[in-house]
C-alpha positions in Angstrom: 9.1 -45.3 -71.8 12.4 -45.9 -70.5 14.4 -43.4 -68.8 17.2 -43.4 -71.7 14.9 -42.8 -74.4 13.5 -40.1 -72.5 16.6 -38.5 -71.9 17.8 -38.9 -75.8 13.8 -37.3 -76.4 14.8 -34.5 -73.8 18.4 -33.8 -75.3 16.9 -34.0 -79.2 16.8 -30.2 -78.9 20.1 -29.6 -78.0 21.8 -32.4 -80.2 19.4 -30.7 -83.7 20.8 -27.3 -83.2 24.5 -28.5 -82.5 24.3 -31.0 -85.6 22.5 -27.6 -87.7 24.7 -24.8 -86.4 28.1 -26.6 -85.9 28.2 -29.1 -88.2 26.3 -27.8 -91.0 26.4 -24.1 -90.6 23.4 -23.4 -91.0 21.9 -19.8 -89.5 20.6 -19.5 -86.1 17.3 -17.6 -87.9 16.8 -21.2 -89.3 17.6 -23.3 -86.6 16.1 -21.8 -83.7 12.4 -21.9 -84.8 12.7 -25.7 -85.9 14.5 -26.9 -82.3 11.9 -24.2 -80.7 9.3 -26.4 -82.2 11.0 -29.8 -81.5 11.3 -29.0 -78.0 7.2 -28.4 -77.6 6.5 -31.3 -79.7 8.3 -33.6 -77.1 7.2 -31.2 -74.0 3.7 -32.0 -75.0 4.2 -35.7 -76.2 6.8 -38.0 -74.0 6.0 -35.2 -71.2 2.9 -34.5 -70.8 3.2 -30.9 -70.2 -0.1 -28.8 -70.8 -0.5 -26.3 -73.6 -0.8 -23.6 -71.0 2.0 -24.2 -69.5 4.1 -24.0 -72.9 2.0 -21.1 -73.9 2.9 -19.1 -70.7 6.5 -20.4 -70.6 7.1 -19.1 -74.7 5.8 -15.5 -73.0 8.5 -16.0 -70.3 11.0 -16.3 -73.1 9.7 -13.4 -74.9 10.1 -11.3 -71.7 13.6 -12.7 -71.2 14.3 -11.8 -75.2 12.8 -8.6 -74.4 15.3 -8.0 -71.9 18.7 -9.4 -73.6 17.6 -6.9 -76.3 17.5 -4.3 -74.4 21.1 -4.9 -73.9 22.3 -6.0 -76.7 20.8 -2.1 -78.1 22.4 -0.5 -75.3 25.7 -2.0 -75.9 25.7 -1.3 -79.8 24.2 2.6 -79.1 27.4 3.1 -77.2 29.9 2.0 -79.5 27.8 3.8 -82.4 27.9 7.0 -79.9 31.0 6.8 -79.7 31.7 6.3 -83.5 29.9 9.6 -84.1 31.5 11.4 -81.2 35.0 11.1 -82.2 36.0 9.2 -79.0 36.8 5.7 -80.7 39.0 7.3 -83.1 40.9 8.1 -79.9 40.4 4.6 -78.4 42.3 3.7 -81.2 45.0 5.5 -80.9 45.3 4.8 -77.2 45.5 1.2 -77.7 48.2 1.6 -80.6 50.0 3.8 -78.5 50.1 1.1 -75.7 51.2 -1.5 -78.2 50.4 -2.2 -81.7 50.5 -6.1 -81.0 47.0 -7.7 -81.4 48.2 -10.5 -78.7 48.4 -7.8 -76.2 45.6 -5.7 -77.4 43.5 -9.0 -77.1 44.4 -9.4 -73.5 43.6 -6.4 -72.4 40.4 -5.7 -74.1 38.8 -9.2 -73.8 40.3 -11.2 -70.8 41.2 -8.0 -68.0 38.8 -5.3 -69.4 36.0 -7.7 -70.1 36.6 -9.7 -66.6 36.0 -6.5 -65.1 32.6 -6.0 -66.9 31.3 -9.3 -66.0 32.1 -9.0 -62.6 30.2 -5.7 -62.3 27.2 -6.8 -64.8 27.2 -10.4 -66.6 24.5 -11.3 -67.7 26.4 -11.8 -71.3 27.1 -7.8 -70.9 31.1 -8.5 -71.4 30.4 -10.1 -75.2 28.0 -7.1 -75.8 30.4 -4.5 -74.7 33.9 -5.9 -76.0 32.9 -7.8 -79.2 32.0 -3.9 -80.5 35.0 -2.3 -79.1 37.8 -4.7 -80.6 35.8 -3.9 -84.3 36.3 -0.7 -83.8 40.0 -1.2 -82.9 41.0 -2.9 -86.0 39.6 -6.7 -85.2 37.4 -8.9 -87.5 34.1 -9.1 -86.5 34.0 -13.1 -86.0 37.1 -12.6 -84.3 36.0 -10.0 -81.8 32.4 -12.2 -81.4 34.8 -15.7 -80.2 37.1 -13.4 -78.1 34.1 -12.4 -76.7 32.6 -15.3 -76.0 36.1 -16.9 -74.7 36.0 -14.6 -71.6 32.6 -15.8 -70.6 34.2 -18.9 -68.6 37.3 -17.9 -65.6 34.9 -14.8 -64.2 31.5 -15.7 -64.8 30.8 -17.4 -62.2 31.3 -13.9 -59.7 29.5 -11.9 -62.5 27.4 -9.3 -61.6 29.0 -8.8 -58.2 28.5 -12.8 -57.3 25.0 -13.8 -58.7 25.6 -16.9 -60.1 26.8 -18.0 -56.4 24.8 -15.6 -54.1 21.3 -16.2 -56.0 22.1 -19.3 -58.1 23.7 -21.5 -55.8 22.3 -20.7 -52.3 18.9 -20.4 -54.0 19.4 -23.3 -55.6 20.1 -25.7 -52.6 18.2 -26.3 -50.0 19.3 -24.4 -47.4 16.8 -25.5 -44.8 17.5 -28.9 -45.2 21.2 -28.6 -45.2 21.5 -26.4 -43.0 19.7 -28.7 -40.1 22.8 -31.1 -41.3 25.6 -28.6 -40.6 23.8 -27.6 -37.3 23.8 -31.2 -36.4 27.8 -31.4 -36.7 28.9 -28.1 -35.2 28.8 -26.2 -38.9 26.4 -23.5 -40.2 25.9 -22.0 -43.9 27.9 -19.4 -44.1 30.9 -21.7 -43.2 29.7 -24.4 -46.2 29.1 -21.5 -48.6 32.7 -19.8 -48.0 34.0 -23.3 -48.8 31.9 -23.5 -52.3 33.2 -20.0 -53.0 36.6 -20.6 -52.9 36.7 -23.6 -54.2 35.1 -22.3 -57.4 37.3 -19.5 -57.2 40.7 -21.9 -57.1 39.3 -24.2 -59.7 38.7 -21.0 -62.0 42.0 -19.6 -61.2 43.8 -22.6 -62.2 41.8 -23.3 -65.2 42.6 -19.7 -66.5 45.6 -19.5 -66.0 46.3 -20.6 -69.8 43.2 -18.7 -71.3 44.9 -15.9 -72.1 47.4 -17.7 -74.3 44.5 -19.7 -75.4 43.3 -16.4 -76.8 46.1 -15.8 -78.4 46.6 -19.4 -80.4 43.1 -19.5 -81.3 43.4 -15.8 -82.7 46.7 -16.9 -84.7 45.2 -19.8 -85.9 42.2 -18.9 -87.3 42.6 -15.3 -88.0 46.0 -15.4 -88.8 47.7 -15.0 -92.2 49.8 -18.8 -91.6 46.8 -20.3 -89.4 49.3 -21.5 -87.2 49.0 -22.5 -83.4 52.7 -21.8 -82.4 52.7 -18.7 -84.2 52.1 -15.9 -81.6 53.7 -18.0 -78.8 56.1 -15.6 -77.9 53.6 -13.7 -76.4 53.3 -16.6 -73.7 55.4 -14.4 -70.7 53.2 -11.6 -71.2 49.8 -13.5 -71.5 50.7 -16.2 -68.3 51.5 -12.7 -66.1 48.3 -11.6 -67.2 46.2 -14.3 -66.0 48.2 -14.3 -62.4 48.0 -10.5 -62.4 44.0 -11.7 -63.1 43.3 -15.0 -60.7 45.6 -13.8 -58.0 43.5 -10.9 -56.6 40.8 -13.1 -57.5 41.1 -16.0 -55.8 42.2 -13.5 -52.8 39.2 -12.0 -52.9 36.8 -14.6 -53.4 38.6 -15.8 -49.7 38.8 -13.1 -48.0 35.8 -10.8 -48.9 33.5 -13.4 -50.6 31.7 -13.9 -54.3 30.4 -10.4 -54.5 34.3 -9.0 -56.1 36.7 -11.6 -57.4 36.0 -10.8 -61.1 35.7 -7.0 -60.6 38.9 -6.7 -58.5 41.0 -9.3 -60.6 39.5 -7.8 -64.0 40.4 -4.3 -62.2 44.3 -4.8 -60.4 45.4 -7.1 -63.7 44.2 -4.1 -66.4 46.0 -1.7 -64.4 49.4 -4.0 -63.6 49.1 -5.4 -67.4 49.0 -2.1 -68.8 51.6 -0.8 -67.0 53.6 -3.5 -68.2 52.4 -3.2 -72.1 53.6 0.4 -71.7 56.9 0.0 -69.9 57.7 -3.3 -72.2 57.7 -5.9 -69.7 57.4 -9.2 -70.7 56.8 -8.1 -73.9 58.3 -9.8 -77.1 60.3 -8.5 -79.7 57.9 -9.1 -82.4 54.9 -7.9 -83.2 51.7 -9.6 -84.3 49.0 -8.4 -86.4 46.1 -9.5 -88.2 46.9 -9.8 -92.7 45.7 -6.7 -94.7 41.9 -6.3 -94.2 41.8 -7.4 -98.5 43.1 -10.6 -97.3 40.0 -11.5 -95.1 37.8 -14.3 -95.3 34.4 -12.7 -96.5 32.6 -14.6 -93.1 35.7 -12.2 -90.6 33.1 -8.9 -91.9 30.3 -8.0 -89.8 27.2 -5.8 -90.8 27.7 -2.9 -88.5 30.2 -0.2 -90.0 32.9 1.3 -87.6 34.6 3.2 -90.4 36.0 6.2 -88.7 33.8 8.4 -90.7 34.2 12.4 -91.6 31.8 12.8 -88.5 34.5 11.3 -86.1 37.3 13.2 -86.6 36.5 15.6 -83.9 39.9 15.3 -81.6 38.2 13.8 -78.1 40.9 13.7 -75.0 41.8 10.2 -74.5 40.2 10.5 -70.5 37.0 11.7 -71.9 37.5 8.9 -74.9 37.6 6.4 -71.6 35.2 8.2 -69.5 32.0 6.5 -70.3 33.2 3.0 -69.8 34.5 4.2 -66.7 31.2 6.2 -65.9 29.8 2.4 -66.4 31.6 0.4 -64.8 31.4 2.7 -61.5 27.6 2.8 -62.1 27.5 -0.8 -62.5 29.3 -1.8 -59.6 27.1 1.2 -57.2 23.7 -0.2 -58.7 24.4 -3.6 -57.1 26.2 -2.8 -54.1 24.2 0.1 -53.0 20.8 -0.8 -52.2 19.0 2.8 -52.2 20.4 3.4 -55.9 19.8 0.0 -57.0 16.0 -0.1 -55.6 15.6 3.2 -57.4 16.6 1.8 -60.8 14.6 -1.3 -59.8 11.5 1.0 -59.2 10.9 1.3 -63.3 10.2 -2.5 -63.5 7.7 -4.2 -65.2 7.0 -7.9 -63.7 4.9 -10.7 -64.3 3.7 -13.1 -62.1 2.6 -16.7 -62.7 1.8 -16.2 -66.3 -1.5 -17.6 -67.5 -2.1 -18.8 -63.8 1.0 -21.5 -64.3 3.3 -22.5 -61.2 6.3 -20.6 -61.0 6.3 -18.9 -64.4 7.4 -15.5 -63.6 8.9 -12.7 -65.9 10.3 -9.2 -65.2 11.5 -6.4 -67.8 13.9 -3.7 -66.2 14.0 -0.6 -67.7 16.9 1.3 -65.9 18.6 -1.5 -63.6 19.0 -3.8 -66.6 22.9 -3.2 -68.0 20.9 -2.1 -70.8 19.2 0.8 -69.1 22.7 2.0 -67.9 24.0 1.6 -71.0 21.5 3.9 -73.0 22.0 6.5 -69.8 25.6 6.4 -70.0 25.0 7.1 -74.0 23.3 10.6 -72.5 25.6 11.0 -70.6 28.2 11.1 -73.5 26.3 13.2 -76.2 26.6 15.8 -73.4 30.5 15.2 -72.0 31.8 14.5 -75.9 29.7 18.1 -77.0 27.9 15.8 -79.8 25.9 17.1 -82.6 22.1 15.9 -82.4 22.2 14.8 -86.1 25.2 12.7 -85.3 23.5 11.1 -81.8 20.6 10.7 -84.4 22.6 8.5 -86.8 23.9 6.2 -83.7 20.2 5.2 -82.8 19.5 4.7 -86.0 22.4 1.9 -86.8 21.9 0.6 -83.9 17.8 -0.1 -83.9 18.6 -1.3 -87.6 21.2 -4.0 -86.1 18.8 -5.0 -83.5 16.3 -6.4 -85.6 18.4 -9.6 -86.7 19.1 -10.1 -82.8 15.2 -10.4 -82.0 13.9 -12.8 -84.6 16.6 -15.1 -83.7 15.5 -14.6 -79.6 12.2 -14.4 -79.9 12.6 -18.8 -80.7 15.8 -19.1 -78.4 14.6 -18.3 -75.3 11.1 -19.6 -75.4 12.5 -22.7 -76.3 14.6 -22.9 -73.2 12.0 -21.7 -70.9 10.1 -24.7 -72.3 12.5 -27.2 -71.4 13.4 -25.8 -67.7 9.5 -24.9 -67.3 8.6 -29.1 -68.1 8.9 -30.3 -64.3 5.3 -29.7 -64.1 3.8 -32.5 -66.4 1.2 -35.0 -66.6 3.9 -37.9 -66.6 5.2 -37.0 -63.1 8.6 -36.7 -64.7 11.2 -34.3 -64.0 12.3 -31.7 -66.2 14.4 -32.3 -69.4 17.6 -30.5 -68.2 17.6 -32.5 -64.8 16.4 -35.8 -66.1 19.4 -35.5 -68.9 21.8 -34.8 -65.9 20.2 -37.5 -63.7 20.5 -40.2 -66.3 24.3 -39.2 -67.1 24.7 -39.8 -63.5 23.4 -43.5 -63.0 25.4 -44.0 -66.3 28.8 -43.0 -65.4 28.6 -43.9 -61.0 31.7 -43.5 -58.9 33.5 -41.3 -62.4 30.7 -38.7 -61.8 32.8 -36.3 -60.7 34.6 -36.0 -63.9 31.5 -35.5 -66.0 30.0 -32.8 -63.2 31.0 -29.4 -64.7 29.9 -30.9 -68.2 27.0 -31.4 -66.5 26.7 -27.4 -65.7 27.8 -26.7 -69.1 24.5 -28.0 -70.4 22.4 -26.3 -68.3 24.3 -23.0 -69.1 24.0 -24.4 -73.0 19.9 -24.2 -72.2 19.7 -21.5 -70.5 22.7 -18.8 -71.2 23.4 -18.2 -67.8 25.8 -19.8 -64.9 22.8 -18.5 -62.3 19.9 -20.4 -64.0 21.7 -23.6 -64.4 23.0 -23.3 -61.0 19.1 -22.7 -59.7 18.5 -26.1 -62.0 21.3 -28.3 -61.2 22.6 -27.2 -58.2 20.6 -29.5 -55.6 20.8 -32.4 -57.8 24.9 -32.0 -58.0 24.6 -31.9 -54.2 22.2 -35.3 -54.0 24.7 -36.9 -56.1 27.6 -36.1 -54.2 25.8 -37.3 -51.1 25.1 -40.5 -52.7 28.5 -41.0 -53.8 30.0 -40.1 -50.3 31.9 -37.2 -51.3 32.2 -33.5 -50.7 29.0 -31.9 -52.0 30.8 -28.4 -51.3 33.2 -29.5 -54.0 31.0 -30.8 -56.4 28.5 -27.7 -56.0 32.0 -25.7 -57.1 32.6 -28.3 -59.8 28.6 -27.2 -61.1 28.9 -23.6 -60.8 32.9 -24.0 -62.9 31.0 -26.0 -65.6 28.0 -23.8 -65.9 31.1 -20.7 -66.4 32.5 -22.5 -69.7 29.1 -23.6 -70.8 28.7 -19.6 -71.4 31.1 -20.0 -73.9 28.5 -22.1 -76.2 25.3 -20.5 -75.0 23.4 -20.1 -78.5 21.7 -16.9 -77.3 24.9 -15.2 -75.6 26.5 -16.1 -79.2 23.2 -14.5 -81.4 23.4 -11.3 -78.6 27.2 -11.1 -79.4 26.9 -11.4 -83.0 24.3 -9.1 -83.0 26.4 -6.4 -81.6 28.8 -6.6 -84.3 26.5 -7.2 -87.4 27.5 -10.9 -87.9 23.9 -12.7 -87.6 23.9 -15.7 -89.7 27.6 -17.0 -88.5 26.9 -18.4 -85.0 28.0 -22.1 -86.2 31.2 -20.8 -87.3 31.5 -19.1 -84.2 30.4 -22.2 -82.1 33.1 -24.1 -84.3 35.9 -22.2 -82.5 34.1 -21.7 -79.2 33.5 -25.3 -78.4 37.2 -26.0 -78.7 38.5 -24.0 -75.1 34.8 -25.5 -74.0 36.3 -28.8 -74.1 39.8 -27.5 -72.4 37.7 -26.0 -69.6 35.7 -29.0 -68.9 38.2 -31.8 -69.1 40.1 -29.8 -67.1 38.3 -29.1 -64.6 36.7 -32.3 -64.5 40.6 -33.6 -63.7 41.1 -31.3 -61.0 37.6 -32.5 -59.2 38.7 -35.7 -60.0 42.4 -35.1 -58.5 40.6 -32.9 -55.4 37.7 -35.8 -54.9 40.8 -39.1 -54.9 43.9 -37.9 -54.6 43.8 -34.8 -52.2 40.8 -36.7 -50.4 39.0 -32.8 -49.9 35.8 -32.6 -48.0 33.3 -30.4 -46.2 32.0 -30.0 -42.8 29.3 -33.0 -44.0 31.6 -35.3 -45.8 34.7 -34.9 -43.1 37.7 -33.8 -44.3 37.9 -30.2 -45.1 40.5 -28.2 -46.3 43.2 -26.7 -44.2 41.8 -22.7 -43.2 38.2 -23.7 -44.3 
C-alpha cells in the first residue's frame, strides 16, 4: 500500500469528524463513537496493530477521560458554589462597575484573566474556568465556549508553568543525540533550548497581538444584533494595548527567566495595567457595546446549566472575598508546580498505571489532588467556609454540577480512546509509523523546500488528536527537527514553529471543545462551535507559517547547528 493512501487511511478519522461536526452539525455524542470506531478498524487493518494494544490504549483514553472530568467537575462546582454563595452576584457587579462594554469585559475575562490560568494550569483549565464565569456575567453560552476556546492559542504553549516546552519539547527531542552535535561546535542544550523558547515566545507575541480584537469581531459578528465585523471596532485602541500590556512581559519573560512564566506574568501585569485602564477610561471608546435582549437570542446561544441569580444568591458577599477563590487558585496553582515539597505532596494521592495489558509504553495516571481538578474541588471548601454557605445550598452546587457532567463523559469516554489509538499505532505488524507522524511525514515529502510554511499546521494536527500542545510536541517534535535538518535550516526555529502550531490547534481540539461545552451546559453544539473556532485557527496558522517563512528566507535565522543565530542568542 502506498504511503499516500496510507496517510488519507490515517487522516479518515480526523477528515469524518470535521466533515460530521463542522459541516453537518451533527453532535459530538454521535460522532465520536463512529470516528472512535473508524480509527480501530484502520489501526487493525492497513496497520497492523494488535488487539491488545488497542484494548490497552482505549483504557489509556478512559484514564485520560477520567482525568479531564475531573476537571471539567471541578470547574463547574466552582461556578455553581459560587452561584449559591452569593459571590457571582458580586462578580457581576464588579465587572459592570469596571465597564459595562462586553468588548472590554471580553478582554479581560478571556484573553488576560484566562492567559493567566493557563499559564498557571493548562491543561484546557482556562476554557473550563472562563467559559462558566462570562455565563454568569451576562454572556451566551456558545459565546463564552468560542471565547474560551479563542485563548487557547498566544499562552498555551507556557501553560502550566512551561509544560508544553519543558516536558513536551525537550522530552520530545533527542537530547542525547543533539546534544553530542552542539558539543561538537562549542554549544550545549540549554543554549539551543533558550533559543526555541524565545523564539516561540516572539512568534506568539506577534501572532497575538490582533487576538484580542479578533475577540472582539468574532463576538460582534456572530453574537451581535447587526452580525457585523466592523461593528465593535472602536474598541481596537483598547484591545491592541491589551495584547502589548499581554506579550510584552511575556516575551520578556520567556528571555530572561525562561518557559516556566511568560503566560502567568503576561496574563498577570496586563489584567492589572488593563484594568486600571478600563477604570480610569483610557483607551476606552465612547460607545458601548452589548449583546441584543436575551429574547432576541438564537435558541443554540442557551446552554443547559442555569446561572440565574437565584433567591439563594442574594446574600451581599464583599467583592475581595467574591475574588478570593480565583485568587486562592491561581496562587495554589502556580505553588503546586513551582514548589516541589507541596507539589509531591498533592502528587502523593496518585493512582498510575503502567504498561497496560503488558503493552510498550502505554502508561496512565489519575491525580486526585494535583490535577486542576483536585484544587478546584479544594478551593470549592475552601469557599463554603470563607462565603459562610449554607450546607443545603453547597448541596445544590454538587448536585448541578454532577448532573452537567454526565454529557461531558459519554462524549470522552470515545474521544480520547480514539486518540490514544492513533498516537499508540507505532507499534504494528506493518513496521509503519504512527498515523499522526506518518500524516506529517507524507505532508512533508509533498510540499519540500515550502515546509516551513505548512510546519505549525503540522502541530495543529497533532494538538487536533491529542488536545494538548505537550503531546503533540512529544509526537512531532523530533520529526519537525529531522526535517529541518534535511532541509538545511534552523531546527531551533522550526521546533518553535511546532510548538506555535500545536498552541492554535487547541483552538479545534474536539475534547477541549466537549470539556468547555460541558461546563456551560451546551453538549450537542461542538460543530457550531468549531464553525467559529476554525476561523482565528486559520489566522494563527497562515500567520505564523509567514513569519517562519519570512525568519527561515528573508531574515536567514539560525541556530548554533545551522549557523547563523540570532543577535543576543
Amino acid at each position: 500500500m502506498s504511503t499516500g493512501v496510507l496517510a488519507l487511511l490515517a487522516f479518515l478519522p480526523i477528515l469524518t469528524a470535521g466533515v460530521l461536526l463542522i459541516g453537518f452539525r451533527v453532535p459530538a455524542k454521535y460522532v465520536m463513537p463512529l470516528v472512535y470506531v473508524l480509527a480501530v478498524v484502520v489501526a487493525i487493518t492497513a496497520w497492523g496493530v494488535s488487539a491488545n494494544r488497542i484494548v490497552a490504549s482505549t483504557l489509556q483514553g478512559l484514564v485520560q477521560s477520567a482525568g479531564l472530568l475531573w476537571i471539567i467537575f471541578g470547574a463547574i462546582l466552582l461556578l455553581n458554589t459560587l452561584k449559591h454563595s452569593g459571590a457571582i452576584s458580586t462578580i457581576r457587579s464588579g465587572f459592570t462597575a469596571i465597564s459595562p462594554d462586553r468588548r472590554i469585559q471580553v478582554i479581560l475575562i478571556a484573553w488576560l484573566f484566562g492567559s493567566f490560568i493557563e499559564g498557571a494550569s493548562g491543561f484546557g483549565t482556562p476554557a473550563a474556568v472562563a467559559a462558566p464565569l462570562m455565563v454568569a456575567v451576562g454572556f451566551p453560552a456558545m459565546a463564552a465556549v468560542v471565547f474560551g476556546m479563542m485563548i487557547q492559542s498566544t499562552p498555551v504553549s507556557f501553560g502550566a508553568v512551561g509544560t508544553p516546552l519543558i516536558v513536551g519539547v525537550q522530552t520530545g527531542l533527542d537530547r542525547t543525540a543533539i546534544g553530542g552535535e552542539l558539543d561538537a561546535v562549542g554549544s550545549n542544550w540549554d543554549a539551543f533550548f533558550h533559543i526555541i523558547t524565545s523564539e516561540v515566545a516572539v512568534l506568539h507575541a506577534i501572532c497575538g497581538t490582533l487576538l484580542p480584537l479578533f475577540l472582539v469581531v468574532v463576538m460582534t459578528r456572530f453574537f451581535g444584533r447587526n452580525k457585523s465585523w466592523t461593528e465593535g471596532l472602536s474598541i481596537a485602541p483598547f484591545a491592541i494595548a491589551a495584547a502589548f500590556a499581554m506579550t510584552i512581559p511575556y516575551v520578556l519573560s520567556a528571555y530572561f527567566l525562561g518557559a516556566e512564566f511568560p503566560s502567568v506574568i503576561g496574563g498577570l501585569v496586563g489584567l492589572s495595567l488593563m484594568t486600571f485602564a478600563a477604570r480610569k477610561g483610557i483607551l476606552v471608546p465612547r460607545d458601548t457595546w452589548d449583546f441584543p435582549p436575551v429574547a432576541d437570542w438564537s435558541k443554540e446561544w442557551f446552554g443547559k446549566v442555569d446561572f440565574k441569580l437565584d433567591d439563594l444568591a442574594q446574600r451581599k458577599i464583599p467583592l475581595t472575598l467574591a475574588w478570593a477563590p480565583y485568587v486562592i487558585l491561581a496562587v495554589v496553582l502556580v505553588l503546586s508546580r513551582t514548589i516541589a515539597p507541596f507539589g509531591d505532596l498533592l502528587k502523593s494521592a496518585n493512582i498510575a498505571f503502567s504498561g497496560m495489558l503488558g503493552e510498550e509504553g502505554i502508561n496512565g495516571d489519575f491525580s486526585l489532588l494535583f490535577s486542576p481538578g483536585g484544587i478546584l474541588v479544594m478551593i470549592c471548601l475552601v469557599t463554603v467556609v470563607m462565603n459562610r454557605m449554607s450546607f443545603s445550598g453547597f448541596t445544590k452546587a454538587v448536585s448541578e454540577s454532577s448532573a452537567t457532567l454526565l454529557g461531558a463523559g459519554f462524549v470522552l469516554i470515545f474521544t480520547v480512546p480514539m486518540v490514544r489509538v492513533m498516537i499508540n499505532s507505532g507499534i504494528n505488524a506493518n513496521d509503519l509509523q504512527s498515523m499522526p507522524v506518518l500524516v506529517a511525514d507524507w505532508v512533508s515529502t509533498q510540499v519540500g523546500s515550502v515546509y516551513p510554511f505548512f510546519a505549525p499546521a503540522v502541530g495543529a494536527l497533532g494538538a487536533f488528536l491529542a488536545g494538548s500542545n505537550t503531546v503533540s510536541n512529544l509526537m512531532l517534535s523530533q520529526f519537525q527537527f529531522s526535517v529541518a535538518e534535511g532541509l538545511g535550516l534552523s531546527s531551533a526555529l522550526m521546533v518553535a514553529a511546532q510548538s506555535v502550531g500545536a498552541a492554535a490547534g487547541n483552538m479545534i481540539a474536539i475534547h477541549n471543545v466537549v470539556a468547555a461545552s460541558a461546563t456551560v451546559g451546551l453538549l450537542g453544539k461542538e460543530g457550531a462551535t468549531l464553525r467559529i473556532t476554525i476561523l482565528p485557527t486559520i489566522y494563527y496558522l497562515v500567520f505564523s507559517g509567514l513569519l517562519v517563512c519570512i525568519g527561515f528566507f528573508v531574515l536567514g535565522i539560525g541556530d548554533p547547528l545551522s549557523g547563523t543565530v540570532l543577535p543576543g542568542n
